[in-house]
N, C-alpha and C positions, 0 to 999 in steps of 0.2 A: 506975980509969977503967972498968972492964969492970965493976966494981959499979955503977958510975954509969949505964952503958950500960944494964944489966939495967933498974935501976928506969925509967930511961925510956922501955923498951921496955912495961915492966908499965904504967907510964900511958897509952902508947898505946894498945895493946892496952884497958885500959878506956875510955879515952875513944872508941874504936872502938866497942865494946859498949854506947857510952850514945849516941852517934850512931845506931847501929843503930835499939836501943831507938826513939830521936825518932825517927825517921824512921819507924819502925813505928807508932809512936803517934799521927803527922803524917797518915799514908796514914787509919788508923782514923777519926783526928779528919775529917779530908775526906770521908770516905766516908760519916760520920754525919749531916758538914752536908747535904752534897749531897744525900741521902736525905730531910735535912729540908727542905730548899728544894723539892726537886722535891714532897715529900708536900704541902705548903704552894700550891705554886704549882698544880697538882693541884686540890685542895680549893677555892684560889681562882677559878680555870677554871670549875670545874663550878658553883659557887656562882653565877658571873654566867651563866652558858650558862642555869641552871634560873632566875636571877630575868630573861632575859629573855624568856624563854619562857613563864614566868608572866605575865609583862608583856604581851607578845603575844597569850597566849590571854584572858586579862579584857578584850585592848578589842576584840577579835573576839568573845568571846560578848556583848561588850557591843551593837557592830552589828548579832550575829544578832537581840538582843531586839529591840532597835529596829527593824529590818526584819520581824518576825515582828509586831510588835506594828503596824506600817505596813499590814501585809498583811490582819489580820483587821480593822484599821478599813477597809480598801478591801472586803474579803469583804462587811462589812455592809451598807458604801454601795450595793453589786452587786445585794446582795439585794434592797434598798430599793427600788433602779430597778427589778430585773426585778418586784415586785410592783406597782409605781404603773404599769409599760407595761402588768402582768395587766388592770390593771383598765381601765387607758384604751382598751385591745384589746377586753375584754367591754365597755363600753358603745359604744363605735364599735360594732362585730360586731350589739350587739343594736341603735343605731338604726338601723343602715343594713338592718338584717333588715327591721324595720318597715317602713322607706321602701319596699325590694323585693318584699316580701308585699302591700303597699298598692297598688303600682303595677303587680304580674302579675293583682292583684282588678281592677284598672282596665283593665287591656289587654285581658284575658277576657272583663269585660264588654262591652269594643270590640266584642272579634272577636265576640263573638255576637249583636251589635247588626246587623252589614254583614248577617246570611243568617240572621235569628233563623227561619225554617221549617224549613230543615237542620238548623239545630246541634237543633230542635226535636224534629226525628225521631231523628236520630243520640245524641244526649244521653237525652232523657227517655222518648220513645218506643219505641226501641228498649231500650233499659232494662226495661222496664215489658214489653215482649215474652216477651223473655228471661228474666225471674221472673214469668211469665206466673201459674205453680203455684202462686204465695206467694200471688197477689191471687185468686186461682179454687181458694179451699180448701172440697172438698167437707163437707157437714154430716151429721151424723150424724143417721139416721131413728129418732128416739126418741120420737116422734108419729105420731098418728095417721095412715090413709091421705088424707085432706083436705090436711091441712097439709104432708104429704109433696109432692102433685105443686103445690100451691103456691109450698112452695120449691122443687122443679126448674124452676116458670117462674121463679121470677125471677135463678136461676140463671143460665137457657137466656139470657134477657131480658139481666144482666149480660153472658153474654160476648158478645152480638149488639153491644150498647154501645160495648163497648171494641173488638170488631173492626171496628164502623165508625168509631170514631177512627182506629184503624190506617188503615182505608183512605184512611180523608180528608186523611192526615198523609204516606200514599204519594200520596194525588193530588196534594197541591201540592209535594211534593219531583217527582214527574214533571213538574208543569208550568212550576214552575220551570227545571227542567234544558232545558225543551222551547225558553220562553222566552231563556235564557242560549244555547241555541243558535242561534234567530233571529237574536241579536244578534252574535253573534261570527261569525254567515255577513255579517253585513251590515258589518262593522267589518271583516275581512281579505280577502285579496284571492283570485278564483278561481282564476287563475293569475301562474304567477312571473313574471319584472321578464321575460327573455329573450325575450319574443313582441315581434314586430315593432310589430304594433298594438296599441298598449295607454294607455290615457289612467290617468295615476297622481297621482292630489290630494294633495299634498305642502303639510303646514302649516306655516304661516313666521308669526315673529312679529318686529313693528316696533316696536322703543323706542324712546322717544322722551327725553331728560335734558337737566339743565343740567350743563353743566362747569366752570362759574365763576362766579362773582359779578355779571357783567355780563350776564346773563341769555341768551349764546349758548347754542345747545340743536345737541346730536350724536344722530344715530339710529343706530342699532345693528341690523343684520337677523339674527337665528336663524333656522336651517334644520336641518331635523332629520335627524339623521346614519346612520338608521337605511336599509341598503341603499343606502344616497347617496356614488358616489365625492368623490375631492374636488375634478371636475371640474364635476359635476354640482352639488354644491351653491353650485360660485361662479359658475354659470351660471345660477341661479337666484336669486342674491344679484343679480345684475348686471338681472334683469329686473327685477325689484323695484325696483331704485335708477333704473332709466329707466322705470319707471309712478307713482311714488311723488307723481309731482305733481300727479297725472290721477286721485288715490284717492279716493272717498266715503267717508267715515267715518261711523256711527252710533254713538250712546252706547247702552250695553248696561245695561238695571235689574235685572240678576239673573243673578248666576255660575251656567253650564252645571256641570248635576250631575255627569256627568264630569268634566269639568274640577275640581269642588272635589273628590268622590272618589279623582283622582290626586294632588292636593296633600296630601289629608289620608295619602293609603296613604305618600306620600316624607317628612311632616311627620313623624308615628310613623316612621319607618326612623330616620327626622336622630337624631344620635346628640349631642344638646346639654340642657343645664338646660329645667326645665316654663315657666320663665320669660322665657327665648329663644324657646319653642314658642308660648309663648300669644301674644307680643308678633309673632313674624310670622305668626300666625291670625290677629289681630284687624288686619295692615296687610291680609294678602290679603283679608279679607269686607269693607273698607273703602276696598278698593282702586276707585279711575276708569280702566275700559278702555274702549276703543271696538272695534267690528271693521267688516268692509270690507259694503258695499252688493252690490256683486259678489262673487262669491265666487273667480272665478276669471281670471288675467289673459293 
């Protein structure tokens, strides 16, 4: 029995050693999987992490083309426009040069048309003063003594010539000016509006329109507002409107030169087309006025 005992003890005891054994062999075995699961899974991981990132970045460079490739056909279109505005900008630029070159040649000659004595003296004459040396170039005595005082007369003779243009071109710029002054003593007043007694001829103009179709007519009184309260001009509206029926009227054959020289100086100021200008020219030279028998009421 105690032999029996023995050997059963020697089996446990190995089958101890061989449980050991697997169990050691089991933890190894596990240890290997797991290594290889996790290496595997690992490996799987990164494999989709880099095919999605690959993924990602081909349809983003793919965008970028397209967008880059968007941009430089817009670049060109840019281009395109800013050179067809170059040119529509230079030929606008040069016609309207023209037109403006055309039309300071035309105003220039206006303005020298209204005072051509002045601008005569002031522009050419004076000019011509001024390089007096250029036009009075003495010559060189390389002749005889005959020929010499010859040419000193007519030398002498030349500048006798041109200083009596000078003076002739000072006399009518002074008589001008002398003139212009008669006239602007007789056109404003000697003394101001404040004197007790003072008679002041204030010009009023009467229109006369239809307003409708049925041929009723409205008159309209202008008073001109210059030093006139606005007490005074409707006291003068008001005489006017209680004489208006008691008024002689004459027809007038020919616009007062004043008068068309202030329309023409406002007509040039009007700041509209040559083609608005010429059309209210030719109503005003065309126009039927009358004015008053009396002058004063």
């Amino acid at each position: 029995m105690a032999a029996e005992i023995n050997t059963v003890s020697t089996h446990v005891n190995g089958t101890t050693t061989a449980v050991v054994a697997m169990q050691a062999a089991v933890v190894v075995a596990e240890a290997k999987a797991a290594d290889h699961v996790c290496n595997n899974v690992n490996k799987g991981f990164f494999t989709l992490i880099r095919s999605q990132i690959s993924q990602k970045v081909a349809k983003w460079q793919s965008e970028v083309d397209s967008h880059l490739m968007q941009l430089n056909q817009q670049r060109k279109q840019l281009f395109a426009i800013k050179g067809r505005m170059e040119r529509d900008y230079n030929m606008i630029s040069s016609r309207y040069l023209k037109l403006f070159n055309g039309l300071n040649a035309n105003l220039k000659q206006r303005i020298f048309e209204l005072d051509k004595p002045t601008i005569d003296f002031a522009v050419r004459e004076v000019e011509k003063v001024s390089n007096r040396t250029k036009y009075l170039t003495a010559t060189v005595p390389i002749v005889q003594l005959e020929s010499l005082a010859i040419s000193q007369k007519i030398i002498a003779s030349n500048v006798k010539f041109r200083g009596l243009k000078v003076i002739g071109s000072m006399t009518n710029f002074l008589s001008g000016m002398i003139e212009q002054k008669k006239l602007t003593d007789r056109i404003l007043l000697s003394s101001g509006l404040d004197a007790k007694n003072t008679t002041l001829s204030i010009p009023v103009i009467i229109s006369e329109y239809n307003f409708d179709k049925f041929g009723n007519k409205n008159i309209d009184i202008i008073v001109s507002k210059t030093q006139l309260s606005q007490t005074t001009q409707s006291s003068v509206k008001n005489v006017v409107i209680q004489n208006i029926d008691n008024m002689q009227w004459q027809q007038e054959t020919e616009i007062n030169k004043e008068i068309r020289s202030e329309f023409t100086k406002i007509l040039y100021a009007y700041n509209s087309s040559p083609r608005v200008k010429a059309i209210t020219n030719k109503m005003f030279l065309t126009n039927d006025f009358q004015t008053l028998k009396s002058s004063a009421l």
